[in-house]
C-alpha positions as CSV (number, residue, x, y, z in Angstrom):
1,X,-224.0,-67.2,3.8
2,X,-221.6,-66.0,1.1
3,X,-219.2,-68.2,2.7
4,X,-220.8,-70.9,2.3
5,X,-221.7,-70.7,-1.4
6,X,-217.8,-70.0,-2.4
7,X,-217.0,-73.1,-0.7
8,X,-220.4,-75.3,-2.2
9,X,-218.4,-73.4,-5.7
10,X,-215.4,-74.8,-4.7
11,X,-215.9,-78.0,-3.6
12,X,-218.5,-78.5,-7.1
13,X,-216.0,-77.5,-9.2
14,X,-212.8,-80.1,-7.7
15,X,-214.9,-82.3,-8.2
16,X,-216.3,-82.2,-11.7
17,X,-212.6,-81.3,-12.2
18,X,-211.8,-85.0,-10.5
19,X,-214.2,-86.9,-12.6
20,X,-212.9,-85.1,-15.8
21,X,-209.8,-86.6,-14.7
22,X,-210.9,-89.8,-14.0
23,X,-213.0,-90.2,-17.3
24,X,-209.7,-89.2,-19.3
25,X,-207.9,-92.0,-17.1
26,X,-210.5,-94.4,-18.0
27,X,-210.5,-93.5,-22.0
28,X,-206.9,-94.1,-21.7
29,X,-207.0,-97.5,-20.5
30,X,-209.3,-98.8,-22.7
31,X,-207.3,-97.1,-25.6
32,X,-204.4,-99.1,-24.4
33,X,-206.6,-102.1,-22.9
34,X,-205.6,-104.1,-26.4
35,X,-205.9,-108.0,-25.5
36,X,-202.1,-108.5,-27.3
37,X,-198.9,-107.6,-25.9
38,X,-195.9,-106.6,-28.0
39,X,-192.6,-108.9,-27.3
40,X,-190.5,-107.3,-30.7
41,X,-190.7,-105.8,-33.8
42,X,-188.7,-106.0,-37.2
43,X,-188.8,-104.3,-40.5
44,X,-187.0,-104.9,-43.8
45,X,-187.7,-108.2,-46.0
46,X,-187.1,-111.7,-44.8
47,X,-183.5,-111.5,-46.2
48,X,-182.5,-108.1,-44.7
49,X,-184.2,-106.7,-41.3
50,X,-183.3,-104.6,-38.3
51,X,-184.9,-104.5,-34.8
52,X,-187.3,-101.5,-34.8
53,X,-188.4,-101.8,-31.4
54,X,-187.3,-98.8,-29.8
55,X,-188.5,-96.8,-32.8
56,X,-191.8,-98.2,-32.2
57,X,-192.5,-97.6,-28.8
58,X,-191.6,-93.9,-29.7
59,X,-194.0,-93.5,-32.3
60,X,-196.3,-94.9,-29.9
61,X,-196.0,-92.1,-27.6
62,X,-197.4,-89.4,-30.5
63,X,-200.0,-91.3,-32.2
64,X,-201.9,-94.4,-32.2
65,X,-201.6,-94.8,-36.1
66,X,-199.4,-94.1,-38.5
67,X,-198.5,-94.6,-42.1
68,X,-195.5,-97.7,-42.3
69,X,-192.7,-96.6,-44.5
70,X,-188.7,-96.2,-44.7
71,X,-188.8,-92.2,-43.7
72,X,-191.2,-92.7,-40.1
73,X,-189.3,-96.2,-39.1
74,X,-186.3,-94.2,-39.8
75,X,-184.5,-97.6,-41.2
76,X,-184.0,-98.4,-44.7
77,X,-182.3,-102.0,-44.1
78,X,-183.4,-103.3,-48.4
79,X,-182.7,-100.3,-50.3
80,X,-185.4,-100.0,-53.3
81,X,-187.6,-103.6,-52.4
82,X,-190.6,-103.5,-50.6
83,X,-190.6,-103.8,-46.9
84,X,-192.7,-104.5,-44.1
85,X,-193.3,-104.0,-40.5
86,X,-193.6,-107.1,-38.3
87,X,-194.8,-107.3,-35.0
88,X,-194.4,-110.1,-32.7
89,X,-196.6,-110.1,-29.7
90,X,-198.2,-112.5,-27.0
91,X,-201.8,-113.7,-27.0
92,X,-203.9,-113.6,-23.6
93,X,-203.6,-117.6,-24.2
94,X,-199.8,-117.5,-24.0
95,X,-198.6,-118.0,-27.5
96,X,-196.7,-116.1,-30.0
97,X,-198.1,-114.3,-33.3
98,X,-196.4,-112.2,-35.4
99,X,-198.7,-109.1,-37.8
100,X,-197.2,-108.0,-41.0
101,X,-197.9,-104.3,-42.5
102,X,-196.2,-103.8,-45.7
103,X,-195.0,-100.3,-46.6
104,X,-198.4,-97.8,-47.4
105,X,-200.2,-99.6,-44.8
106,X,-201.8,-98.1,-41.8
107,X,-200.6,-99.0,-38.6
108,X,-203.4,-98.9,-35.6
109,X,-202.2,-99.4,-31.8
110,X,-205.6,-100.1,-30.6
111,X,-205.1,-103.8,-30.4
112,X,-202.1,-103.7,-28.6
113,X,-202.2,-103.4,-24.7
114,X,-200.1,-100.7,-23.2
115,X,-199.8,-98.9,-26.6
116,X,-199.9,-95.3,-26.1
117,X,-197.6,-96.1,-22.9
118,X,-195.2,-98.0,-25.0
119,X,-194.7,-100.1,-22.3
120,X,-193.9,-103.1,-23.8
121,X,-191.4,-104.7,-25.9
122,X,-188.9,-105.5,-23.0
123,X,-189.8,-108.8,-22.5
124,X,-188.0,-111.9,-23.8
125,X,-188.6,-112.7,-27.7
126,X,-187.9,-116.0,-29.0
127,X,-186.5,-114.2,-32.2
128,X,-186.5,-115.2,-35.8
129,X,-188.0,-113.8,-38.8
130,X,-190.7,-116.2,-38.4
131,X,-190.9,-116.1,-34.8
132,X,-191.7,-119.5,-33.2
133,X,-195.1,-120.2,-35.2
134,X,-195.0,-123.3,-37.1
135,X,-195.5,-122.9,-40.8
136,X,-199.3,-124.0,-41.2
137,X,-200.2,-122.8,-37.6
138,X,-201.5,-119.1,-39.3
139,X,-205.1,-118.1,-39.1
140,X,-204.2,-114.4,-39.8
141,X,-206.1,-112.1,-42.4
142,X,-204.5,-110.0,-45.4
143,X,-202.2,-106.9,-45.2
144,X,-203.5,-104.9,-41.9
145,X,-202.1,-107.7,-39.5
146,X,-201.7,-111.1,-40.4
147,X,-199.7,-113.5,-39.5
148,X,-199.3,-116.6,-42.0
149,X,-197.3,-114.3,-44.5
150,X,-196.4,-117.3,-47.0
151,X,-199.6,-119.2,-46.3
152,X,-202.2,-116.1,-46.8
153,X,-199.8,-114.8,-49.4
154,X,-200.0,-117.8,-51.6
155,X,-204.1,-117.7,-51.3
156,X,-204.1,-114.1,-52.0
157,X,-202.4,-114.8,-55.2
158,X,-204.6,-117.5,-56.3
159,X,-207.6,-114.9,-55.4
160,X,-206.2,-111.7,-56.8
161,X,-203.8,-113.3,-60.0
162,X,-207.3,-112.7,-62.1
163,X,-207.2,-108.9,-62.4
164,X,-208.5,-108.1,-65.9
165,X,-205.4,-106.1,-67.2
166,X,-202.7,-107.7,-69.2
167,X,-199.6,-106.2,-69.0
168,X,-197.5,-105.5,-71.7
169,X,-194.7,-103.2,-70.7
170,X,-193.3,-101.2,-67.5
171,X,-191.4,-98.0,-68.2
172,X,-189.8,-96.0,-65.7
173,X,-188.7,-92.1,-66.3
174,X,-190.0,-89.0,-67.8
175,X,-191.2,-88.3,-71.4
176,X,-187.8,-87.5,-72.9
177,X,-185.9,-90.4,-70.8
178,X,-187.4,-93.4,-69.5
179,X,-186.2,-97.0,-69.4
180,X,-188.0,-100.6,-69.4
181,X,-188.2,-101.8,-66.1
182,X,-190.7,-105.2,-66.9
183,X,-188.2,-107.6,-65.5
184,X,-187.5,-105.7,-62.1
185,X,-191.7,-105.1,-61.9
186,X,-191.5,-108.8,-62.5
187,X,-189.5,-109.8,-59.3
188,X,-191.2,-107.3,-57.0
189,X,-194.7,-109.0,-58.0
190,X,-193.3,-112.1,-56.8
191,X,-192.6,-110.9,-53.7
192,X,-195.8,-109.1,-52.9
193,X,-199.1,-108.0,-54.3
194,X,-198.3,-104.1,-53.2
195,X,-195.2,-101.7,-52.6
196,X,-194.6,-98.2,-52.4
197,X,-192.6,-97.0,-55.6
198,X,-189.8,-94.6,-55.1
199,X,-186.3,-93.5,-56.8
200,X,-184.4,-96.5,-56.0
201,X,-187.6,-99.3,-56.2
202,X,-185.9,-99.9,-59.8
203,X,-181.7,-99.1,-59.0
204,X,-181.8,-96.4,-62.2
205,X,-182.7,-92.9,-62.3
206,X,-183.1,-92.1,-66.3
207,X,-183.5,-88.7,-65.9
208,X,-181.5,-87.2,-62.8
209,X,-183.4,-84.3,-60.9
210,X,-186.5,-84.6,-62.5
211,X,-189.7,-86.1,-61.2
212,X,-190.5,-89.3,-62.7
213,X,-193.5,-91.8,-63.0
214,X,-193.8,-95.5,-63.4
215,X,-196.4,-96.5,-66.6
216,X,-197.6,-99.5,-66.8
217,X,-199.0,-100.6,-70.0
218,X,-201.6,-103.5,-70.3
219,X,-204.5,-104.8,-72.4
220,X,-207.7,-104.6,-71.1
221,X,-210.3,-107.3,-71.1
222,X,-212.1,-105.7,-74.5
223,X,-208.4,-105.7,-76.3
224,X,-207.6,-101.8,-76.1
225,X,-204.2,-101.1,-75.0
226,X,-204.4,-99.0,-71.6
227,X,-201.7,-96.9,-69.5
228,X,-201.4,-96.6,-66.0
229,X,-198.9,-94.2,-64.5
230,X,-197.9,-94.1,-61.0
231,X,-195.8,-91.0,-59.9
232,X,-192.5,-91.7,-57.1
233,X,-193.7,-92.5,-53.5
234,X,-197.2,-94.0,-54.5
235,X,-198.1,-97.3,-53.7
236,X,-198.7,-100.0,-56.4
237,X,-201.3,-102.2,-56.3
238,X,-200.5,-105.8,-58.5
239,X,-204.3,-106.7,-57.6
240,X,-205.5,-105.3,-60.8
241,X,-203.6,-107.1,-63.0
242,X,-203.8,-110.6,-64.7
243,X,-200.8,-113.2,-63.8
244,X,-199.5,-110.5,-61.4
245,X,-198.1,-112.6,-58.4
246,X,-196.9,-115.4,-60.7
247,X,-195.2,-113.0,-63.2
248,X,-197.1,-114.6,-66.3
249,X,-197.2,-111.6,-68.2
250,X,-195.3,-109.2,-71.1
251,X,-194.8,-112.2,-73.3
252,X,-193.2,-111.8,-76.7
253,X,-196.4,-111.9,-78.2
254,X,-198.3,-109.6,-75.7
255,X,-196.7,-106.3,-77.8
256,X,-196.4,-103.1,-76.5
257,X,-197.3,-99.9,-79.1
258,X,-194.1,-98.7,-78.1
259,X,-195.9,-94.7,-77.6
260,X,-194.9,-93.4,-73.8
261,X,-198.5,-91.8,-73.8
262,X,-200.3,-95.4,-75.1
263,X,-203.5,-95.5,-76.4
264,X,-205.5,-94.6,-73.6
265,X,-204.4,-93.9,-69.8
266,X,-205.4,-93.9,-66.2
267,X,-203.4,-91.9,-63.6
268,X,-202.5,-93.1,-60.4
């Protein structure tokens, strides 16, 4: 009798242990089950890019998100301008798509099949920055994955070129030594409504070894003079700010008090 209630133990206890197991095989496939399969990935700027596949796939094996930037891709291919992750993957349909996550963004697996397997990205990729999408064949959304970078890009500036700051002035630096860095924040707005700020964003260090900030000064809709300050390694946000994409802004006769602290200030 004792016999046979060890073995009614036993054999209870394989198999709840075997449907443990198969319920952890089953929450891995979905979490991998993603509808997309990944073909390549790049990151860097159109200009300047490196293949970042391998690096991917190994990321994929810890963690099915992460934050995108220089120090976890482990590539830095355009020193101080703002970078992004592309990922070019196959559709259940057949066709190509590429997603774009700019540096400070979030990178989620979920969508991708194999993911957490990292098996993908062995296959055949047509190659090309732009992959082999034609350039009005984009019906991608904003920042966490799209893939009509100029298209979206261009709408997104018509959309978020209204922000009701002004700016007046950029300085880069600490109290006692700080440059004006309005021109260079001009060209990175061109180039995209965010990007993560660091020590080489503006080529200049005014004050070696210390930490330093980036202040944006800008008029607010009511005519006050307002301060933002972001410190090194945030990520800056154009949205905000009036003319920002188009780089309509800091005009000789938008003046700047000239005082590091300004008149009033939000930190970043």
């Amino acid at each position: 009798m004792a016999l046979a209630k060890i073995r009614s133990t036993m054999f209870l206890t394989m198999g709840l242990s075997l449907l443990l197991l198969g319920t952890l095989a089953a929450q891995d496939h979905d979490r991998d089950s993603g509808e997309l399969v990944i073909l390549n990935a790049q990151y860097g700027t159109e200009h300047q890019h490196v293949d970042v596949t391998r690096r991917l796939r190994e990321l994929a094996r810890h963690d099915q998100t992460f934050r995108v930037e220089y120090n976890t891709i482990n590539a830095d291919p355009a020193p101080g301008r703002a970078k992004m992750l592309r990922v070019y993957a196959r559709q259940p349909n057949g066709q190509e798509r590429f997603f774009d996550f700019p540096d400070g963004s979030v990178f989620d697996g979920g969508r991708f099949s194999g993911w957490g397997r990292a098996d993908w990205g062995q296959e055949n990729w047509s190659g090309g920055w732009n992959g082999r999408l034609a350039e009005n064949d984009h019906d991608g959304d904003h920042r966490n994955g799209r893939d009509d970078h100029d298209g979206d890009r261009r709408e997104a500036r018509e959309h978020h070129d209204g922000g009701e700051f002004l700016i007046l002035s950029a300085q880069y630096g600490t109290e006692r030594r700080h440059v004006d860095v309005t021109r260079q924040l001009k060209e990175l707005a061109r180039q995209d409504q965010t990007f993560q700020m660091d020590n080489h964003t503006f080529g200049i260090d005014p004050d070696y070894g210390q930490h330093k900030v980036l202040r944006i000064y800008a008029r607010g809709p009511e005519g006050h003079e307002r301060m933002f300050e972001y410190p090194e390694h945030s990520v800056i946000n154009g949205s905000q700010f009036r003319g920002w994409g188009s780089g309509e802004w800091s005009h000789d006769d938008d003046r700047w008090s000239g005082r590091w602290n300004g008149e009033e200030h939000d930190r970043r």
